[in-house]
C-alpha positions as CSV (number, residue, x, y, z in Angstrom):
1,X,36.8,64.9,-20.1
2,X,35.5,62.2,-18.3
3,X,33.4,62.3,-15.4
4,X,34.7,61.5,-11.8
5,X,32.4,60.2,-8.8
6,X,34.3,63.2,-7.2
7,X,32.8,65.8,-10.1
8,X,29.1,63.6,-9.6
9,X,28.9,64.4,-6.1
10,X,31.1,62.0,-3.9
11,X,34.3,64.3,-3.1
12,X,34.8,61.8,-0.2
13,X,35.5,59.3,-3.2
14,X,38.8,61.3,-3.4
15,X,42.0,59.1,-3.6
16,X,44.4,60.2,-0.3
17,X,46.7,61.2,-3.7
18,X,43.8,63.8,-4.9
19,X,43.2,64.6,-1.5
20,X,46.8,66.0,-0.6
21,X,46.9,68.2,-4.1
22,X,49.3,65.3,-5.6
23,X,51.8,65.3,-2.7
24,X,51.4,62.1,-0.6
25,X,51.0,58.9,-2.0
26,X,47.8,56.8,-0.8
27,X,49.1,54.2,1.9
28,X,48.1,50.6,1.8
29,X,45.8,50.3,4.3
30,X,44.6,53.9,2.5
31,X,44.0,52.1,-0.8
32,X,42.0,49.1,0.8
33,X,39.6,51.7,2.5
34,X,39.0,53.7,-0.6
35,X,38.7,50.5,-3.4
36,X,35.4,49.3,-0.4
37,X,33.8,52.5,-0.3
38,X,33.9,52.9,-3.9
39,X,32.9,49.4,-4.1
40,X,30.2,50.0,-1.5
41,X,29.0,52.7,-3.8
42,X,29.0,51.1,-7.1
43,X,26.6,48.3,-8.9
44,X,29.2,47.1,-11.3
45,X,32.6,46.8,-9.2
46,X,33.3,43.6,-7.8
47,X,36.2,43.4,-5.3
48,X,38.0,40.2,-4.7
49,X,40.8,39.1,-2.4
50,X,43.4,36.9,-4.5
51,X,46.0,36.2,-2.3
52,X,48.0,37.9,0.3
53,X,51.6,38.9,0.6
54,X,54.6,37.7,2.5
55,X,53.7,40.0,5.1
56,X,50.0,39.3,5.6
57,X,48.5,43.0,3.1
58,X,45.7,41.7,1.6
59,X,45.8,41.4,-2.4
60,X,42.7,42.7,-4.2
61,X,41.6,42.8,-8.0
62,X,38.5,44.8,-8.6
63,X,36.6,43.3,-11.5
64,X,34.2,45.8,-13.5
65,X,31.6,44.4,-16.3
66,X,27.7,44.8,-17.5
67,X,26.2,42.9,-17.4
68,X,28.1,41.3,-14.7
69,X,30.4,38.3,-14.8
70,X,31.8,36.3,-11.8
71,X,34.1,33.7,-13.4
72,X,36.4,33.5,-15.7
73,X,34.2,31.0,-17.9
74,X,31.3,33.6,-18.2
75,X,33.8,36.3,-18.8
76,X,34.7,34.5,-21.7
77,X,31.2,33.6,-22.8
78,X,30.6,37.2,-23.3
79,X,32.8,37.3,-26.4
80,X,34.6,40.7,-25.1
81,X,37.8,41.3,-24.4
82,X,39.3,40.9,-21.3
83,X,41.5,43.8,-20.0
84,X,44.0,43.4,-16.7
85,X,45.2,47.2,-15.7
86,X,47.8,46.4,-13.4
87,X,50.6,48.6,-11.0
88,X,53.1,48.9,-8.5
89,X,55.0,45.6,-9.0
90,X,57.9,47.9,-7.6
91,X,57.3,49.2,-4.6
92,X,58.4,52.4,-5.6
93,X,56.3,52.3,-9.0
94,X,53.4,55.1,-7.6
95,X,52.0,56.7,-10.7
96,X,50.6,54.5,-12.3
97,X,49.1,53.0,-9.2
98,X,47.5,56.4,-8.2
99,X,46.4,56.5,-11.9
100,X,44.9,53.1,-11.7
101,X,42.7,54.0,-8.5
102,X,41.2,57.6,-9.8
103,X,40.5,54.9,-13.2
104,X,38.8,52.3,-10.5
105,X,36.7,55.1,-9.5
106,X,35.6,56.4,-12.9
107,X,34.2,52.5,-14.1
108,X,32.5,52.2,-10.9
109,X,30.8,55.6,-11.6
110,X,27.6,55.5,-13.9
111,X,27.6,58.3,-16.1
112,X,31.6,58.3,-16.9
113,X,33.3,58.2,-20.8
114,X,35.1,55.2,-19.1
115,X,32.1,53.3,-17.3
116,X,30.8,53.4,-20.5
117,X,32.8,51.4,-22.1
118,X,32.3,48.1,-20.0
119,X,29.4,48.0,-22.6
120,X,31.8,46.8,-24.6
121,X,34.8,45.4,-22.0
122,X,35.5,43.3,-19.3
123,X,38.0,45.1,-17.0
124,X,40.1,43.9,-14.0
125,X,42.6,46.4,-12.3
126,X,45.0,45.1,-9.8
127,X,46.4,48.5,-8.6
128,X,49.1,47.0,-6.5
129,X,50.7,43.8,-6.6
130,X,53.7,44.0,-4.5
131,X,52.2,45.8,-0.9
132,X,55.1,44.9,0.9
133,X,57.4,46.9,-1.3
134,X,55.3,50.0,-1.2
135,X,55.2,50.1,2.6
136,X,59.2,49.7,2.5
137,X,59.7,52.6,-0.4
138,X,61.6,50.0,-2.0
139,X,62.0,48.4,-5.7
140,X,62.4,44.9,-3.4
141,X,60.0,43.0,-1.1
142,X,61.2,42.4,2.7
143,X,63.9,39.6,1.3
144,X,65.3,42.1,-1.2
145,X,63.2,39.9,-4.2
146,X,62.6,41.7,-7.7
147,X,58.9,40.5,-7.9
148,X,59.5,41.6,-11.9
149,X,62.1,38.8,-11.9
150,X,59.5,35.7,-10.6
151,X,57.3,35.5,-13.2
152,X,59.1,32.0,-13.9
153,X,60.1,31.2,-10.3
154,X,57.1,31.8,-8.7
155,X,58.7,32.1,-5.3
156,X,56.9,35.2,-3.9
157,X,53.6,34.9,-2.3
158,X,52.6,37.7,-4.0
159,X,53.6,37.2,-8.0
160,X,52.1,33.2,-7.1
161,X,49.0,34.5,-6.3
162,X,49.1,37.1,-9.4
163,X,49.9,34.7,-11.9
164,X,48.1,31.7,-10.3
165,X,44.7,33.5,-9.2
166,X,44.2,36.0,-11.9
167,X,46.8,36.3,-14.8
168,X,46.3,32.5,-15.5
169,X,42.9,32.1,-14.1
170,X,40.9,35.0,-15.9
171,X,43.2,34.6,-18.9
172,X,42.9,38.5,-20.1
173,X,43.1,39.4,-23.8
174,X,45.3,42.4,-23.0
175,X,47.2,43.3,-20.3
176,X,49.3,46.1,-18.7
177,X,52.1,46.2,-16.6
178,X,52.6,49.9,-15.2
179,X,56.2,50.8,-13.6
180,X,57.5,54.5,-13.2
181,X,60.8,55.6,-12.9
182,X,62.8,53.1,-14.9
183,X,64.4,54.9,-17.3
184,X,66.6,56.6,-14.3
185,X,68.9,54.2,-15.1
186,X,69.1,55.5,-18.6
187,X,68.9,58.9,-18.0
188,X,65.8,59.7,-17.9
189,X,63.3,59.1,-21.0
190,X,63.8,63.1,-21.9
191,X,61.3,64.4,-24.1
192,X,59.3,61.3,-23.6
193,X,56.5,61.6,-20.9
194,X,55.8,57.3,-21.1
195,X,57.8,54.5,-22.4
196,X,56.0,51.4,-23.8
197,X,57.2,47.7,-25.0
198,X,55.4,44.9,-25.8
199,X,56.6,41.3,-25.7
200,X,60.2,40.5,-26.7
201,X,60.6,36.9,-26.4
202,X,61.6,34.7,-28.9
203,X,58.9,31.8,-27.7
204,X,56.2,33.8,-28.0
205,X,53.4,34.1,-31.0
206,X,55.4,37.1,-32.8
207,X,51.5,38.5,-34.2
208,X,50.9,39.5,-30.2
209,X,53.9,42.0,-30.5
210,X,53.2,42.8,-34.1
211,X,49.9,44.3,-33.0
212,X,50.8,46.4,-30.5
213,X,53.5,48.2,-32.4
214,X,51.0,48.1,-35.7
215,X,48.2,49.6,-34.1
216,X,48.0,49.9,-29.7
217,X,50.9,52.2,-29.6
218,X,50.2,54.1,-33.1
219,X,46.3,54.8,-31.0
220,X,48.0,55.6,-27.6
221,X,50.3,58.1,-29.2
222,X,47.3,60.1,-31.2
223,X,45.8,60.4,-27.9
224,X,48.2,61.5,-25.9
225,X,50.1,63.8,-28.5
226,X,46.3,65.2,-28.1
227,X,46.5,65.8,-24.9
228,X,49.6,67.4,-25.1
229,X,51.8,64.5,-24.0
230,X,54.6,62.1,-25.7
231,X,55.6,58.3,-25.9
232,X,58.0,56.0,-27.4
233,X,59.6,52.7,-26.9
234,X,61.1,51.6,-24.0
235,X,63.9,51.8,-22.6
236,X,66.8,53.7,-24.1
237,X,69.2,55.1,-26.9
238,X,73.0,54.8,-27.3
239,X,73.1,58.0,-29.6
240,X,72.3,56.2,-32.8
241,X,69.9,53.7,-32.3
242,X,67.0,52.9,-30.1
243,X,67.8,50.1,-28.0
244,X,64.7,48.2,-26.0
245,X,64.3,46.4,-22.7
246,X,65.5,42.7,-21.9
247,X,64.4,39.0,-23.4
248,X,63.9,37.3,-20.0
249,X,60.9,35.3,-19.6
250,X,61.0,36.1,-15.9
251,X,59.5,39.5,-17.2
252,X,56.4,40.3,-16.6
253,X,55.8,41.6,-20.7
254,X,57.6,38.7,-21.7
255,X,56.1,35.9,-19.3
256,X,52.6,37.6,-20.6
257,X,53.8,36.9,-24.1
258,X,54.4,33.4,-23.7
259,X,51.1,33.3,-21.5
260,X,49.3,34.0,-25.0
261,X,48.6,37.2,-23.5
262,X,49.1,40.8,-25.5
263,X,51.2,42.2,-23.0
264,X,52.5,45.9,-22.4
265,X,54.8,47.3,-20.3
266,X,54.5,51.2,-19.3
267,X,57.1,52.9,-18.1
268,X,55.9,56.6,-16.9
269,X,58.7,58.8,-16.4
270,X,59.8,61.1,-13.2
271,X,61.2,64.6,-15.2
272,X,57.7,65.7,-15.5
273,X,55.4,67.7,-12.5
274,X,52.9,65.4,-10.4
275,X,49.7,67.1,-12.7
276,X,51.5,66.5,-15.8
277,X,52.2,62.6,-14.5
278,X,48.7,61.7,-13.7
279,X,47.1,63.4,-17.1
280,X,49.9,60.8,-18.6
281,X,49.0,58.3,-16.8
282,X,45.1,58.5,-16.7
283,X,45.5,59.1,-21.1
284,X,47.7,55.9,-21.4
285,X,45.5,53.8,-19.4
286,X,42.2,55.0,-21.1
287,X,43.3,54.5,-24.7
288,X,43.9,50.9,-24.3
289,X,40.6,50.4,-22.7
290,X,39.4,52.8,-25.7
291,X,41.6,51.1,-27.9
292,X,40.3,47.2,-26.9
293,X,36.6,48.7,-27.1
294,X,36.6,50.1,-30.6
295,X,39.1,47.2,-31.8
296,X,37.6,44.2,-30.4
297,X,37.4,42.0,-33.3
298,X,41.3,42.6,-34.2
299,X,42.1,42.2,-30.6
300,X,40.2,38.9,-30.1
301,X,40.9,37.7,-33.9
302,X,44.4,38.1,-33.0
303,X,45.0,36.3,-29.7
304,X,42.5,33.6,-30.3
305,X,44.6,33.1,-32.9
306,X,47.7,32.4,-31.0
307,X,46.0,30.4,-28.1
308,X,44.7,28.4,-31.4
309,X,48.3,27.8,-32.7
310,X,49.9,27.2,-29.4
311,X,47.8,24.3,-28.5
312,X,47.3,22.8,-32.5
313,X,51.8,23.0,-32.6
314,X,51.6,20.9,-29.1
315,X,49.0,18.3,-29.9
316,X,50.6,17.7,-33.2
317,X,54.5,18.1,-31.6
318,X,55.0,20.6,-34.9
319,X,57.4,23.3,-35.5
320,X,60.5,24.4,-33.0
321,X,61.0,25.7,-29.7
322,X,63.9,28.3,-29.5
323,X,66.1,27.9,-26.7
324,X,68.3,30.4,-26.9
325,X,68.0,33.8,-28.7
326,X,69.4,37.1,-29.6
327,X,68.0,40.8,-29.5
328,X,68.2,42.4,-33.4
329,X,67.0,45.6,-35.4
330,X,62.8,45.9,-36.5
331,X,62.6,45.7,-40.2
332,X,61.1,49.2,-39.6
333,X,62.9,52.4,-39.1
334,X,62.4,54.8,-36.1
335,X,62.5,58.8,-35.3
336,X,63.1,59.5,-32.2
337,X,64.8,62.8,-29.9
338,X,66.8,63.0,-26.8
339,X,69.1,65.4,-24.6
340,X,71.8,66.9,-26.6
341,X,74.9,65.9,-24.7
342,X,76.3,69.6,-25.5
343,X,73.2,71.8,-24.4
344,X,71.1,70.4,-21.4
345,X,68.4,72.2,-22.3
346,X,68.3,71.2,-26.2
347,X,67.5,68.3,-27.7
348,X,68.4,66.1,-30.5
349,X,66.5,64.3,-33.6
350,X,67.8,61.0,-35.0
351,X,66.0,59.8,-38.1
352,X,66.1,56.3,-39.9
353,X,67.5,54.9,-36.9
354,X,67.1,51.2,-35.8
355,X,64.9,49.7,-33.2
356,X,66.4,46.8,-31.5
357,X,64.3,44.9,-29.6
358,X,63.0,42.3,-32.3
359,X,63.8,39.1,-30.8
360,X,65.4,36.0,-33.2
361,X,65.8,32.8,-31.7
362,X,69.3,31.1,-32.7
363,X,69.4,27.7,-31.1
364,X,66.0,25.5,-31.3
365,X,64.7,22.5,-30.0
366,X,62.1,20.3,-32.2
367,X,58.2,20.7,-30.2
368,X,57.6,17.7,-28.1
369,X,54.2,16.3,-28.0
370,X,54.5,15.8,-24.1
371,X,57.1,15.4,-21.5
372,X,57.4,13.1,-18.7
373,X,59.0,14.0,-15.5
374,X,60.1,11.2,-12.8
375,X,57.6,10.3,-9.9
376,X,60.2,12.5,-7.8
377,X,60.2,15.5,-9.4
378,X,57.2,17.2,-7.2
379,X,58.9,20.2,-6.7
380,X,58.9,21.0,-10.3
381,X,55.5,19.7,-10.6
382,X,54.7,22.2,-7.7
383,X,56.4,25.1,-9.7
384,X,54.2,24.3,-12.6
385,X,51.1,23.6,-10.8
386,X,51.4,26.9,-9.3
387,X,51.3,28.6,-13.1
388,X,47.8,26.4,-13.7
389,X,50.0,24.4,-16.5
390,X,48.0,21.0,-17.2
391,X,49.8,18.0,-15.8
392,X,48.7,14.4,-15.5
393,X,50.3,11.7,-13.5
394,X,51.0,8.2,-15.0
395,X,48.1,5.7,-13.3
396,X,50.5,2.3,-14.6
397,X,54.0,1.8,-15.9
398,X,54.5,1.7,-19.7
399,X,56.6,2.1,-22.4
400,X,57.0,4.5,-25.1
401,X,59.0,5.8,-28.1
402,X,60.8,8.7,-27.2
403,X,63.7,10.6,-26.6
404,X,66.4,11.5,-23.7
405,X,69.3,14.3,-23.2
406,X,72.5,13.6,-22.2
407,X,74.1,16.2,-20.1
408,X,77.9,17.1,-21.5
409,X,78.5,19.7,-18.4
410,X,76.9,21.9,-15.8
411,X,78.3,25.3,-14.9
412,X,77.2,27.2,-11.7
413,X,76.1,30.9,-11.5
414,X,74.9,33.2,-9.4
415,X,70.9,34.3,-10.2
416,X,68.7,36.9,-9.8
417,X,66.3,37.0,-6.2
418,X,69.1,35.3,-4.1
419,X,69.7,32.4,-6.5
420,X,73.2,31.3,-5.3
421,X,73.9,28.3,-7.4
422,X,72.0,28.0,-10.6
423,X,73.0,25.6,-12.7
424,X,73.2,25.9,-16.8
425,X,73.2,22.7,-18.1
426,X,75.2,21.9,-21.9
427,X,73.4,19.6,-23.9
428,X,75.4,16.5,-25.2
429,X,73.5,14.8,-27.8
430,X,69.9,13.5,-27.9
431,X,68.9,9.6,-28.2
432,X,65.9,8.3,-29.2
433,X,64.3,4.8,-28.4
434,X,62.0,3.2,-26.4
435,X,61.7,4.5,-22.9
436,X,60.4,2.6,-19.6
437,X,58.1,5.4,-18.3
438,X,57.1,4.5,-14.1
439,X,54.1,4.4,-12.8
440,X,53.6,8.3,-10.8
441,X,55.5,10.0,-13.8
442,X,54.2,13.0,-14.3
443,X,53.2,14.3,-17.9
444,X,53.0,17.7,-19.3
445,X,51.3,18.3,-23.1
446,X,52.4,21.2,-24.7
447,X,49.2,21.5,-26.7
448,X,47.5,23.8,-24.2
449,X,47.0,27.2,-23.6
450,X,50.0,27.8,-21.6
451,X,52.3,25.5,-23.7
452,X,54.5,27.7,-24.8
453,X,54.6,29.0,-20.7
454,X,55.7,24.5,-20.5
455,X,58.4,24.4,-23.4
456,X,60.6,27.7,-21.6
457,X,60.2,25.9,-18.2
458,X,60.9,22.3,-19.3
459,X,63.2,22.5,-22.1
460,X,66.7,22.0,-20.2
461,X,68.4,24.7,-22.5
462,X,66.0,27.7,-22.6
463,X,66.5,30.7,-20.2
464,X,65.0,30.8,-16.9
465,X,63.9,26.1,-17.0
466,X,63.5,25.3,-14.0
467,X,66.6,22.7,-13.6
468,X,68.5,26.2,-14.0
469,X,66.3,27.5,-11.0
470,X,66.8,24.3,-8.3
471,X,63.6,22.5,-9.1
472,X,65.6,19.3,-10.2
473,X,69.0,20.0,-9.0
474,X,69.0,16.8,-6.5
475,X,67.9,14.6,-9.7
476,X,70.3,15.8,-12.0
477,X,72.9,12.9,-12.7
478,X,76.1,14.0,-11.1
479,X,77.8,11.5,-9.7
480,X,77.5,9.8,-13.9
481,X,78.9,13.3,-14.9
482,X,81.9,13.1,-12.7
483,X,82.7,9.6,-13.7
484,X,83.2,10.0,-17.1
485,X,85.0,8.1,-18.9
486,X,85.5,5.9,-16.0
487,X,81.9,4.3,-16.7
488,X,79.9,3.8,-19.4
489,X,77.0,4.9,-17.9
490,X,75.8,8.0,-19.5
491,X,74.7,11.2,-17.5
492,X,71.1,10.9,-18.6
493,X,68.6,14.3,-17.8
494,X,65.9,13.4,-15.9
495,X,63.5,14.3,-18.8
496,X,61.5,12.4,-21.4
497,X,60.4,13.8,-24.4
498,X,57.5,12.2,-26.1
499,X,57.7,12.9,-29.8
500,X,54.4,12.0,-31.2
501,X,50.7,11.6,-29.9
502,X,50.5,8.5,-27.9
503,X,47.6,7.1,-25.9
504,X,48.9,7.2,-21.8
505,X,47.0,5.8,-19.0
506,X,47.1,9.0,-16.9
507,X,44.9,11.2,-14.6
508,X,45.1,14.9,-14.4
509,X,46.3,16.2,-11.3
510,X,46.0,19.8,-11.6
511,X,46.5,22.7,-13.9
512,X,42.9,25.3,-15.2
């Protein structure tokens, strides 16, 4: 049992959520008081602003390491891993949050099982990124936005800030995303007392989600079946098989993924008492940190490994990018148990059953060394400026080999976050050639750390690019689509792809 700065002697270190005997979640303006006199109180917590939300709450990451770090470039000079706890990107999502503060006060707290590990760990927790939710009770922020649906988008101050100040600045090695209450809309996660998923995105580095389901989750669930408690995959079962969560890059697990970040989402459930909850919550947490401790070498061997690949398949435009996929089956077999539909208080056990949440990609696109967006595109460039991807700008006008999309079509939908006409764009056929490329282009390599982060955003086809989400909608060649055969003008898409390493007179604009 770990040791609390309560249990040391500080019972005014109490969370507003220990303080009320687990009845009354810990306000906002509670939670900023608390993280500064813990702070106050500790040598090795650092507390940073980041950003601030729609509605002005201030947005703090604490930052716990010995010895002690204050950039991202000496974090990563240490050779540890990097660990982002993170909470309450729901407003609604409270466990895991109140979990993540008693945690905050634990590192801080000389003397503790889990302040001893920073001998070993870098840790930041951000305990609540979405303030404005949390004061409205509400899965929404005050204009009814999903801040689990901007990871591509951007469009919230708050997820900007995240992503831009300390998911893409610090770069972590692994992360967690903790939710509660989810699987409501399943039915509840019955016998289950925490779901779990890792990335499930076809552009991703498939070895990130190999090693959480190989050997994360096989370590959280000896801990917490020690502790009395149970996990599985997220999210659900249709009586036969286990079926997990969506593909969407706008995801935070997913976005993470493509980041070249081993990133898990937790799920904690609501059947369960508020004791039982925290204990969950508080194991789950501790055995990753436990689990990136003990396991450094595999955990930095394997994403340094993908961060290698990503940028060595973009400098050398190698291999595909899939823009479109399909959810299938594991090659592994499951055993899981849930509610018998006759008998509400019995249960069931399916064995040999599928997992589907393996993702395949079934449409691809061959990797581009670079693309090259018209001088007017700045509100794209803006969009992935705010993710830290690298971009340059074209210093003279010049030609290159390269190659162009036509567009065959564009359909209209309705999106997710108030998105009222988002077009998907079809394809016609790709020509290659020489291209003029103007002075003030802008130019985005896809050998870089976030690359893969580039490709979804850029290639015209992939879910969630940001033509589909308005970034280019007044460049895209209408007026040539409605002509059609009435011209001979093809309806060109305002993109360039650059198929092979070429020198470019350019200066960097922007991008860490």
């Amino acid at each position: 049992q770990a040791t609390t700065a309560a249990s040391a002697g500080t019972p005014e270190l109490l969370t507003p959520y220990e303080a009320s005997g687990l009845t009354r979640y810990t306000t906002h303006p509670e939670m900023v008081e608390y993280l500064r006199a813990v702070q106050g109180a500790s040598a090795e917590m650092v507390l940073e602003r980041y950003g601030t939300t729609m509605e002005g709450r201030e947005l703090l990451f604490a930052l716990f390491s010995r010895p002690g770090v204050a950039t991202p470039a000496e974090a990563h000079a240490s050779g540890r891993p990097i660990v982002l706890l993170g909470a309450n990107v729901h407003g609604f999502n409270y466990l895991l949050r109140e979990s993540l503060l008693v945690m905050i006060r634990e590192l801080a707290t000389p003397g503790t099982e889990l302040n001893a590990l920073l001998d070993h760990i870098i840790v930041l927790v951000v305990p609540s990124k979405n303030p404005d939710a949390l004061t409205l009770d509400s899965r929404f922020n005050p204009i009814g936005a999903d801040l689990n649906r901007d990871y591509m988008t951007l469009d919230q101050p708050s997820m900007a800030a995240f992503v831009g100040e300390v998911l893409n600045r610090w770069h972590p090695h692994l992360v967690v995303d903790g939710h509660d209450g989810g699987a409501v809309q399943y039915g509840g996660a019955y016998p289950y007392n925490l779901l779990y998923q890792g990335p499930a995105i076809a552009g991703a580095d498939p070895a990130l989600t190999e090693l959480v389901d190989r050997a994360v989750f096989p370590h959280l669930n000896r801990r917490l079946e020690a502790e009395g408690y149970r996990a599985f995959y997220w999210a659900r079962t249709d009586g036969e098989r286990w079926i997990g969560g969506g593909s969407a890059p706008r995801m935070g697990r997913n976005y993470g993924g493509l980041a070249n970040k081993v990133t898990i989402l937790f799920e904690m459930e609501v059947w369960h008492d508020a004791e039982a909850a925290m204990g969950t919550g508080m194991t789950a947490l501790e055995a990753v940190l436990e689990y990136a401790a003990t396991e450094a070498d595999e955990l930095l061997a394997v994403v340094d490994a993908a961060r290698r690949s990503t940028v060595e398949l973009g400098e050398g435009a190698e291999g595909t990018i899939p823009v479109r996929a399909t959810v299938e089956a594991e090659p592994f077999r499951v055993e899981f148990q849930t509610r018998d539909p006759d008998d509400p208080d019995g249960l069931i056990t399916v064995r040999d059953a599928e997992l589907v949440k393996r993702p395949v990609g079934t449409a691809f696109r061959d990797r581009p060394w670079a693309y090259v967006l018209p001088p007017e595109a700045r509100e794209a460039v803006a969009l992935l400026l705010r993710h830290n991807i690298e971009v340059e700008r074209l210093t003279e006008s010049v030609e290159r080999e390269g190659s162009r999309y036509t567009l065959a079509s564009v359909e209209w939908e309705e999106a997710v976050n108030g998105q009222r006409a988002a077009p998907v764009l079809e394809v016609g056929r790709e020509i290659h050639g020489m291209v003029e490329l103007p002075r003030g282009a802008w130019v985005v390599r896809t050998g870089q750390l976030l690359g893969r982060v580039a490709s979804q955003l850029l290639e015209p086809e992939a879910e969630d690019n940001l033509f589909y989400w308005g970034r280019m909608t007044s460049l895209l060649p209408l007026p040539a689509l409605s002509a059609g055969d009435a011209t001979d003008e093809e309806a060109l898409i305002p993109l360039v792809r650059l198929m092979a390493p070429t020198g470019l007179p350019t200066q960097r604009v922007g991008g860490r």
